[in-house]
N, C-alpha and C positions, 0 to 999 in steps of 0.2 A: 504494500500500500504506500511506502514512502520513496519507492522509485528513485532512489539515489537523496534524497532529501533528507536532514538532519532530523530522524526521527522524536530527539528530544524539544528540536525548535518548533515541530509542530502541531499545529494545536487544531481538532478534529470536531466538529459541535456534527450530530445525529439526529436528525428530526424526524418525529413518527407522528402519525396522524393518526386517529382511533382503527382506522380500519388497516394497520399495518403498515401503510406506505411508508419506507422509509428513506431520508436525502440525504446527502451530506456536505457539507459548507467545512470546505477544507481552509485556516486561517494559516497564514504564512508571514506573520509579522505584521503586529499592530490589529487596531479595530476588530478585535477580540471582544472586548465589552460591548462594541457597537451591535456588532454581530448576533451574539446572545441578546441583546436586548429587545433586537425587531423580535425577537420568537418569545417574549412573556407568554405566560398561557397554554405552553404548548409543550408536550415530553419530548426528552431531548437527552443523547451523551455525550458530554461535554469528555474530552480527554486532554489534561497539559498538566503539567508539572507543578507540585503543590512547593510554594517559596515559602510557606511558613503554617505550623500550627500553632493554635492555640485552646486552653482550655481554660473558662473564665470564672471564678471564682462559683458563678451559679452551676455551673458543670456542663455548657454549653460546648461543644466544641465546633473549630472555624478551620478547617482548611482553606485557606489563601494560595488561589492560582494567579498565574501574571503577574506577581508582584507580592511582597508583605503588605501587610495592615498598617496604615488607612490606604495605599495604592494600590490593592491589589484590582483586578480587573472582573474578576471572578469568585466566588465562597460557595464550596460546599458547607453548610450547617446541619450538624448536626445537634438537634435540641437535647435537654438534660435524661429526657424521657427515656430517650434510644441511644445514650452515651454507652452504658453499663456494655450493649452489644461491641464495642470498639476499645478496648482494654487498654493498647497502646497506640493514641493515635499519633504518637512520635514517629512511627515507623513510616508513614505517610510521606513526610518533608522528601526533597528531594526527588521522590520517584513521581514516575508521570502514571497518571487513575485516572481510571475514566467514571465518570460519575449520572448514574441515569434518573433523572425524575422530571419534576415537571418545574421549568422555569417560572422564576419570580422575582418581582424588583424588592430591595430592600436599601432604603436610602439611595435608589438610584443606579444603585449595581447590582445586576445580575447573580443572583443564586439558583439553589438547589437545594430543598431543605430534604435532608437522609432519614428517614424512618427505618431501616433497614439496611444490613450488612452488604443485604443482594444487590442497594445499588452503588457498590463502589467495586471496583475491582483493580488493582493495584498490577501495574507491569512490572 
């Protein structure tokens, strides 16, 4: 799939429609956030490199793609409810995950909130 392309610099968003159809909006530098944001509303697998985790005193946890927090471009969140499922989300940082659910703006930037293990899967 990355045909000579630096598989770490690229970043792959997966859009599915209810009735299966599925695209994909291959991101090659920049307009990343842009990208994810025309798709609010819609499921989607986001795949890029998580620059940073974090877990917030309420037990939230935040994978930050395209950048750390406050810049990152991208957040899987993972709320306190469904933390317990993700034991070490240290192990995250660095590797590139692809992350499936249904897009959402939070402040603006593009998430993915994780109720479940099934939608992350780690390269």
């Amino acid at each position: 799939m990355t045909s000579g392309t630096d598989a770490a610099a690229r970043k792959v968003i997966l859009f599915s429609d209810r009735a299966g159809y599925t695209s994909s909006a291959p991101q090659t530098g920049g307009g990343f956030n842009d990208e994810a944001a025309k798709h609010v509303g819609e499921t989607a697998t986001i795949t890029d490199r998580v620059d940073g985790v974090h877990q917030s005193g309420k037990g939230n946890i935040f994978l930050n793609m395209e950048g750390k927090y406050p810049n990152q471009a991208f957040t899987a969140f993972i709320p306190s409810s469904s933390a317990g499922q993700f034991s070490q989300p240290q192990q995250y940082e660095g590797r590139t995950v692809s992350v499936s659910g249904k897009i959402t703006l939070y402040h603006g930037k593009p998430e993915i909130i994780v109720n479940s293990r099934s939608q992350i899967s780690a390269k």
